[in-house]
MIVO-136208 format. One line per 8 residues: their letters; for each residue y, z, x of N, C-alpha, C. Coordinates in Angstrom, 3 decimals, m for minus. Layout:
BEGIN
a) Y Z X Y Z X Y Z X | ... $
END
This chain:
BEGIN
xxxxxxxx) m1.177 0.000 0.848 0.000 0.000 0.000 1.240 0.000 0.893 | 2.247 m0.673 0.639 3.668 m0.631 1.233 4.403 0.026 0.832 | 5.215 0.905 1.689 6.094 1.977 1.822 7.120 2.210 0.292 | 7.745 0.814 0.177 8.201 0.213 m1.060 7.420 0.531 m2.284 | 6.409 0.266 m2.381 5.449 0.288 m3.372 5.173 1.778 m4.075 | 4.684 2.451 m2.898 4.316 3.945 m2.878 5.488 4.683 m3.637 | 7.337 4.509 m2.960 8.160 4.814 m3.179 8.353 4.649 m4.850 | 8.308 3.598 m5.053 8.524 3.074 m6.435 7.446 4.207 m7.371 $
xxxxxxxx) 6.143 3.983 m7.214 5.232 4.819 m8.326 5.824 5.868 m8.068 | 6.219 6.565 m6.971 6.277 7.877 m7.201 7.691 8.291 m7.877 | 9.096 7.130 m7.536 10.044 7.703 m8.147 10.270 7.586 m9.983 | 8.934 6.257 m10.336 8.978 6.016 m11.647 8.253 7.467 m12.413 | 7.334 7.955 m11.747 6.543 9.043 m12.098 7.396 10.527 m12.275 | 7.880 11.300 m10.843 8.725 12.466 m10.514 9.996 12.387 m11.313 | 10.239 14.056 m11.476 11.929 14.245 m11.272 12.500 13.676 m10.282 | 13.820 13.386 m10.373 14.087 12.631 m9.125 14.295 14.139 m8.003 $
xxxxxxxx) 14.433 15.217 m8.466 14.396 16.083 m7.577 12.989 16.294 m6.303 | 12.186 16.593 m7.223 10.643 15.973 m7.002 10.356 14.829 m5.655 | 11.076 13.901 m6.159 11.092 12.318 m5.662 11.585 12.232 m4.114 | 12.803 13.204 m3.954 13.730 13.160 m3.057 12.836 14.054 m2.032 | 12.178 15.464 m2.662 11.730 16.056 m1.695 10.168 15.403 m1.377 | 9.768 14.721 m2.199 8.717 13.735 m0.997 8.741 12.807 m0.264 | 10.480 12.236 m0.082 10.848 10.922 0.422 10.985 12.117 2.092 | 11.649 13.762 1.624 11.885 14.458 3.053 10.453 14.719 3.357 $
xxxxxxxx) 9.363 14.759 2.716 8.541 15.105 3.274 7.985 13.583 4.086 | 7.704 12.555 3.531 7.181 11.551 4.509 8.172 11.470 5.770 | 9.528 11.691 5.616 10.653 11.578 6.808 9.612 12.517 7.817 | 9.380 13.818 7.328 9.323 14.457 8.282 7.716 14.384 9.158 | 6.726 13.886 7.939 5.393 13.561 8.485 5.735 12.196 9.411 | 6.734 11.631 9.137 6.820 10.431 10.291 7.317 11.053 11.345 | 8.527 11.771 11.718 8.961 12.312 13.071 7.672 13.551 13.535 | 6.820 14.642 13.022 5.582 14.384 13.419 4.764 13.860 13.899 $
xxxxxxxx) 4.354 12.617 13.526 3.415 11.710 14.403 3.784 10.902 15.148 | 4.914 11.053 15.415 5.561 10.663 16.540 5.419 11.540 17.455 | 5.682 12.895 17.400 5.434 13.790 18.471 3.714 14.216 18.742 | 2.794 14.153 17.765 1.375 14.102 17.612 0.420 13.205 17.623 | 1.495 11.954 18.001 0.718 10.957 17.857 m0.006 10.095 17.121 | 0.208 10.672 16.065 m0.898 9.655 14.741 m0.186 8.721 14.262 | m1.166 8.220 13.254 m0.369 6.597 12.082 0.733 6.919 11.863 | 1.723 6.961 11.840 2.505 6.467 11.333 3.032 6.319 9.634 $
xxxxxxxx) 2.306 5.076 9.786 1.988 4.766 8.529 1.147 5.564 7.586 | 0.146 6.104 8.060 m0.533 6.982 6.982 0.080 8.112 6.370 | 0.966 8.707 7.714 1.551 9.924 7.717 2.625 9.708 6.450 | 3.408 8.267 6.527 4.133 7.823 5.269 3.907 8.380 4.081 | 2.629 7.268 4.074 1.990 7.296 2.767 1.927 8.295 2.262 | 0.917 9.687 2.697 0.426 10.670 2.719 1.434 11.755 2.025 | 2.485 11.142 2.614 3.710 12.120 2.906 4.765 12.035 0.896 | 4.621 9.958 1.353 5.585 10.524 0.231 4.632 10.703 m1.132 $
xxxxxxxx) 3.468 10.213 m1.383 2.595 10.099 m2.117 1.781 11.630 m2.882 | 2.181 12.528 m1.613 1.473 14.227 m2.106 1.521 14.712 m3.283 | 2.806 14.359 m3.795 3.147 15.190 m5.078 2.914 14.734 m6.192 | 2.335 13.205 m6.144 1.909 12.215 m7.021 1.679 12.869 m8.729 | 0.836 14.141 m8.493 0.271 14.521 m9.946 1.171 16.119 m10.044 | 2.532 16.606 m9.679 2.774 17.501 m9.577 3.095 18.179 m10.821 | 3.395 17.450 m11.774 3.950 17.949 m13.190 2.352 17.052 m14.396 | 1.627 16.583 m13.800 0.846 16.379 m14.997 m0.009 17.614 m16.138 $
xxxxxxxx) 0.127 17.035 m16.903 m0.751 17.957 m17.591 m1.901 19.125 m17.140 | m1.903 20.402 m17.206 m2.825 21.073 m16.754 m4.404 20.428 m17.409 | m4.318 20.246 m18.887 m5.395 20.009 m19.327 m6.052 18.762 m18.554 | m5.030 17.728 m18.701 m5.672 16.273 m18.092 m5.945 16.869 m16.453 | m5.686 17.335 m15.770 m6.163 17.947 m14.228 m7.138 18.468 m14.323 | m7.504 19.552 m15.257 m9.155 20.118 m15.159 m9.696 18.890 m15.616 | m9.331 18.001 m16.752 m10.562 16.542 m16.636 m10.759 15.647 m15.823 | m9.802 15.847 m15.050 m9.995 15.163 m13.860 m11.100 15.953 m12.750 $
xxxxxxxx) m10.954 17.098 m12.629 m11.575 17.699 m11.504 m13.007 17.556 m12.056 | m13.767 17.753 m13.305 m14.588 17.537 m14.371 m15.077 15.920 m13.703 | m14.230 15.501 m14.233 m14.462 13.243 m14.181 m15.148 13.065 m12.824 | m14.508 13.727 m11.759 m14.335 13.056 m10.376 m14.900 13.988 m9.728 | m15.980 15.233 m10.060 m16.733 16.026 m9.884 m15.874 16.700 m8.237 | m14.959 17.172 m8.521 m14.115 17.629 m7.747 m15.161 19.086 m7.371 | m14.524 20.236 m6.496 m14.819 21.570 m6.379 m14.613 21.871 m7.743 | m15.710 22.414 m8.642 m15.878 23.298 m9.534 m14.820 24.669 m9.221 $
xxxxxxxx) m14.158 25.015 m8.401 m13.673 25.903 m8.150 m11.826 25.951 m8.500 | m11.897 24.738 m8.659 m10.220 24.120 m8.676 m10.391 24.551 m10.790 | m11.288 24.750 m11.326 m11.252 24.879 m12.573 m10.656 26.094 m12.878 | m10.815 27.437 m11.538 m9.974 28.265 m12.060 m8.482 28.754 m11.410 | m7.746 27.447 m11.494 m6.602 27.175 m10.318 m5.177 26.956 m11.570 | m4.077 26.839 m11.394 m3.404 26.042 m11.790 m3.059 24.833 m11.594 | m1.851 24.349 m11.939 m0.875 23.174 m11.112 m0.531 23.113 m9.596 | m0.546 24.499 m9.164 m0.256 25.271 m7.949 m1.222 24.270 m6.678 $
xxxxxxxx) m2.588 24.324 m7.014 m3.383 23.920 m6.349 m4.277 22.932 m6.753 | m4.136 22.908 m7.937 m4.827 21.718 m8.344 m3.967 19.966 m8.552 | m2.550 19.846 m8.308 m1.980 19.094 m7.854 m2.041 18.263 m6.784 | m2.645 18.452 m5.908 m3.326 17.504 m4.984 m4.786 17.305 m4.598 | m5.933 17.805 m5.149 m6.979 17.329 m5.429 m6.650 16.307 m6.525 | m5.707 16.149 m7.684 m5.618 15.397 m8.861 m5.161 13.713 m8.051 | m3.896 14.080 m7.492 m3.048 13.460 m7.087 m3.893 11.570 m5.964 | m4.688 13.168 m5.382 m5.811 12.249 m4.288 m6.492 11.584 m4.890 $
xxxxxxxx) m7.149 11.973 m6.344 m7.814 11.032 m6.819 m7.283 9.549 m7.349 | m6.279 10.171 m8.093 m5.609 9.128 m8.975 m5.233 8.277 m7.851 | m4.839 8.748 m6.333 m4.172 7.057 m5.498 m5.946 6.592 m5.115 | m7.002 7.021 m4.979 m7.758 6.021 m4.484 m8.586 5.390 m6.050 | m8.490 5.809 m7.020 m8.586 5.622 m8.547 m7.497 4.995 m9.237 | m6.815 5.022 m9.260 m6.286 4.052 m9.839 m5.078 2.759 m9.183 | m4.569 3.503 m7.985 m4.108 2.314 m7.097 m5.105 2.043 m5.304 | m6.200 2.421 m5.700 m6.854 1.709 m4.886 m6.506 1.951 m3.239 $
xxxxxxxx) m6.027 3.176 m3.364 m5.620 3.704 m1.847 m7.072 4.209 m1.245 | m7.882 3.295 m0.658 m8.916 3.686 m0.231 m9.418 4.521 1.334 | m8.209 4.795 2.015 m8.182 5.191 3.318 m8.623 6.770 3.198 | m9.596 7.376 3.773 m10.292 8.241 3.611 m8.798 9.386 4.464 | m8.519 9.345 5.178 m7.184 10.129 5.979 m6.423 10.375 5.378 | m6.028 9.526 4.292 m4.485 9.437 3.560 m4.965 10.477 2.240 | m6.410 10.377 1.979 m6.580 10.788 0.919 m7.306 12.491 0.479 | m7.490 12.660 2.191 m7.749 14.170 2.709 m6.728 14.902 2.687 $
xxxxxxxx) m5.517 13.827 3.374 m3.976 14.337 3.530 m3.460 15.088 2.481 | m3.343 14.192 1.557 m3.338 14.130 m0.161 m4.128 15.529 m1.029 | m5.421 15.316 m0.556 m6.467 16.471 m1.483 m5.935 18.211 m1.001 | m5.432 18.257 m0.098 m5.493 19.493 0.648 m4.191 19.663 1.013 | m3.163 19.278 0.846 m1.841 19.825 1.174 m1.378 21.072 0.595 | m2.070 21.142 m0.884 m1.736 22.667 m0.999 m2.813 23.613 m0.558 | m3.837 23.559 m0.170 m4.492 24.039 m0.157 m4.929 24.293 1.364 | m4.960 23.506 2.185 m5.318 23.223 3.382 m6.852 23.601 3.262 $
xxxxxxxx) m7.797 23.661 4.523 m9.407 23.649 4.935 m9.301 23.848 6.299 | m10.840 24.354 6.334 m10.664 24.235 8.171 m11.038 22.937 8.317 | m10.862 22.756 9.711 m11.223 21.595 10.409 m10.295 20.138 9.988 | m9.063 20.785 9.152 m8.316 19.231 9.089 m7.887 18.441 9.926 | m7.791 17.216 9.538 m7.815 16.031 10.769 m6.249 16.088 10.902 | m5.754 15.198 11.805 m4.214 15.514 12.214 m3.630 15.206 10.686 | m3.742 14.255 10.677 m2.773 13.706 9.311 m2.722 14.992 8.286 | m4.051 15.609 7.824 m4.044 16.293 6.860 m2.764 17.612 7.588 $
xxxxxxxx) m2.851 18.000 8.633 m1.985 18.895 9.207 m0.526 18.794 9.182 | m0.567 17.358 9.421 1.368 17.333 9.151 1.590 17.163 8.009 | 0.372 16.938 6.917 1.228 16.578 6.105 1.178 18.020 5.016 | 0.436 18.934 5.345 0.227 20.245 5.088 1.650 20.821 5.900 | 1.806 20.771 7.114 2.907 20.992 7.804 4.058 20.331 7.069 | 4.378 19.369 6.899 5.438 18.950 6.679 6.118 19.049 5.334 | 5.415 19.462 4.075 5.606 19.675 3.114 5.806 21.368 3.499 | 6.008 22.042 3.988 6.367 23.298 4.477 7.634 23.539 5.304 $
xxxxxxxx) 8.108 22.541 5.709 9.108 22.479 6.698 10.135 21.650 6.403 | 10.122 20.539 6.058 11.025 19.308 5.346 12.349 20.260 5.450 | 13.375 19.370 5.422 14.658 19.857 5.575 15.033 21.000 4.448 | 15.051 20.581 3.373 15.684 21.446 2.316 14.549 22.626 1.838 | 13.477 22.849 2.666 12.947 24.211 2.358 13.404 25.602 3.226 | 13.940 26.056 2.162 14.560 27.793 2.795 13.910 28.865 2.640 | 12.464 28.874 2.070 11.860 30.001 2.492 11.442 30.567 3.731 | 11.230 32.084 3.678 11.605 32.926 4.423 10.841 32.632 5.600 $
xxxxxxxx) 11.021 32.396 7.323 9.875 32.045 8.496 10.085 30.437 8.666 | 10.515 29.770 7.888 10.353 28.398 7.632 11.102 27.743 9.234 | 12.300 28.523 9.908 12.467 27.934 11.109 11.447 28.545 11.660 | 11.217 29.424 11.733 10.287 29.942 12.898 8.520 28.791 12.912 | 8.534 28.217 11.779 7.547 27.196 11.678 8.129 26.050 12.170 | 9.329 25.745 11.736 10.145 24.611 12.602 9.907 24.605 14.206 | 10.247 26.058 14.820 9.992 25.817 16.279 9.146 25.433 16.644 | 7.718 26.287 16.102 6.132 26.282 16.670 6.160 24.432 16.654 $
xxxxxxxx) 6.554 24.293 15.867 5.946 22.370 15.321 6.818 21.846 16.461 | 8.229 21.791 16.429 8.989 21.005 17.313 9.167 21.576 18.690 | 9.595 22.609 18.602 10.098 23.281 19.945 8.569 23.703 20.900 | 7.416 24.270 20.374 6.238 24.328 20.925 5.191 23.370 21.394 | 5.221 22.732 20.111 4.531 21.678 19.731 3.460 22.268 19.500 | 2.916 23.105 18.681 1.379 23.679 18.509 1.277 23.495 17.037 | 0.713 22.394 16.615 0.088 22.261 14.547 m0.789 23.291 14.798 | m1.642 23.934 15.222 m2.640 24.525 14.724 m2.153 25.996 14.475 $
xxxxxxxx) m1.132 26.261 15.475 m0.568 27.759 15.129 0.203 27.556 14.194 | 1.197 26.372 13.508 1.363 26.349 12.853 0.932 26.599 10.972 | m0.103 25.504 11.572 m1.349 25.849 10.030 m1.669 26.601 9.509 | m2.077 27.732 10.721 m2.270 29.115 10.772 m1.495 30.190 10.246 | 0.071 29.883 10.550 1.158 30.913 10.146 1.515 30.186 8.367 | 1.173 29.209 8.146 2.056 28.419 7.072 0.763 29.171 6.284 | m0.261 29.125 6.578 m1.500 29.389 5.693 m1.580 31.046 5.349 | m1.105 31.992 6.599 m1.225 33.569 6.586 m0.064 33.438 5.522 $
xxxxxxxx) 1.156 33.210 5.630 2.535 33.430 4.980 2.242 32.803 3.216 | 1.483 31.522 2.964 0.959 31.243 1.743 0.278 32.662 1.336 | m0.329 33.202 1.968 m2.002 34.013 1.750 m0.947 35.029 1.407 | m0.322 36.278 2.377 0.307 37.212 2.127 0.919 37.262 0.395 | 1.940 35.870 0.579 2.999 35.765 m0.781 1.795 35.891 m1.856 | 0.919 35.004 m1.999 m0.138 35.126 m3.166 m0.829 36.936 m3.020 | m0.683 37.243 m2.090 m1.345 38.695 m2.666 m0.320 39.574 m3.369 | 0.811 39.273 m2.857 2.094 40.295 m3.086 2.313 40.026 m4.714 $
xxxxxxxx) 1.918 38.395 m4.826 2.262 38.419 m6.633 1.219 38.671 m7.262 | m0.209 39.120 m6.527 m1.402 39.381 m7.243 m2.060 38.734 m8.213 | m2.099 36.967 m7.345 m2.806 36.329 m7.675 m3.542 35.146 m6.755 | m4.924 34.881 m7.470 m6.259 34.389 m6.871 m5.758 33.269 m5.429 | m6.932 33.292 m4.576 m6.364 32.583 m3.688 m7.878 31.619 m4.136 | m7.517 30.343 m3.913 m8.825 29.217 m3.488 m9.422 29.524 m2.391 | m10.947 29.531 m2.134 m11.516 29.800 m1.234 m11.161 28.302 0.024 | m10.652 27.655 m0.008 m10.708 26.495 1.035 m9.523 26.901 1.708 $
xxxxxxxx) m8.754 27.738 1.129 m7.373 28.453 1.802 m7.660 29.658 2.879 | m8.762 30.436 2.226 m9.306 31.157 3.071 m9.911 31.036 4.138 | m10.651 29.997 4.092 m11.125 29.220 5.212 m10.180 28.387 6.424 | m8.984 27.988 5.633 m8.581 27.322 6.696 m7.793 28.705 7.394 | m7.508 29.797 6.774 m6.595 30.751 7.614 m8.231 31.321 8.632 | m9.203 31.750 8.383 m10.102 31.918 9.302 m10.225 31.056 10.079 | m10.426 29.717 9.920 m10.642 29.067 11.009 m9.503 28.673 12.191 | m8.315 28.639 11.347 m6.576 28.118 11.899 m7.108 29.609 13.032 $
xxxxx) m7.217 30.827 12.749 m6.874 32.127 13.100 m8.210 31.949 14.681 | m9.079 31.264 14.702 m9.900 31.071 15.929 m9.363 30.180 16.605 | m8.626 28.773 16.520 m7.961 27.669 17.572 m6.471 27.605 17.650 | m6.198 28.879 17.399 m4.733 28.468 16.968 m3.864 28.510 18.765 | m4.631 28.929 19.666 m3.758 29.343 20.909 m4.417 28.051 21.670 $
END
């Protein structure tokens, strides 16, 4: 799919508020793989494409996870996390985004896993960092990424700081979140 293309579904779809902050998030998954080295282009895609299913229907998302025999586990999730398992499906389902990278990128940005491949990292990273996010640590994730250059300690802190906030409001974490903070928490140095 072309950059153009991607842009278009997603701004016909989103708030344009929505819209704008996934145009900063591919900005920033591109100056990423520039410093990490990856596609480029995927990182684009990946980037502006994440939020694809962010406001759909809760109901139509559990039939999706149902349809597309997703993790049985996303059934007891919201929008929160079930927004990009949905999202991933619908680009290789219905526009035919068949690149297995773009679409890991996609499944797991809110959620992250261990063992993600680079792409899935910046673009987990970069939807955390993008210019106009002001939550609390968010430079101090800026440095690790730019000024360090370490994604994995990054992953690690973006994933503990997710984990903490969800306990403080005393609610469920996805087990693939848990996993990626155990595993982020063994390679992160």
């Amino acid at each position: 799919m072309k950059h153009k293309d991607a842009q278009e579904i997603v701004k016909e779809k989103l708030p344009e508020k929505r819209y704008k902050h996934s145009k900063r998030v591919a900005e920033t998954a591109v100056e990423m793989a520039k410093i990490f080295e990856a596609d480029v282009d995927k990182c684009y895609l990946a980037g502006i494409l994440h939020d694809y299913s962010k406001y759909d229907e809760l109901s139509e998302m559990y039939q999706c996870v149902t349809q597309y025999k997703l993790d049985p586990n996303l059934l007891s999730f919201k929008s929160e996390v079930l927004h990009g398992p949905v999202a991933a499906v619908k680009m290789r389902e219905e526009f035919r985004i068949d690149d297995e990278e773009i679409y890991q990128a996609i499944m797991n940005h809110t959620s992250g896993r261990s063992h993600m491949t680079l792409i899935e990292k910046i673009i987990f990273t970069a939807d955390y960092i993008e210019p106009k996010r002001t939550q609390p640590g968010v430079d101090y994730i800026r440095d690790i990424v730019f000024e360090e250059q370490n994604l994995d300690f990054a992953v690690y802190e973006i994933t503990k700081s997710n984990i903490l906030h969800l306990v403080s409001k005393d609610r469920s974490i996805y087990p693939r979140t848990l996993d990626c903070l155990n595993y982020y928490n063994m390679v992160k140095e």
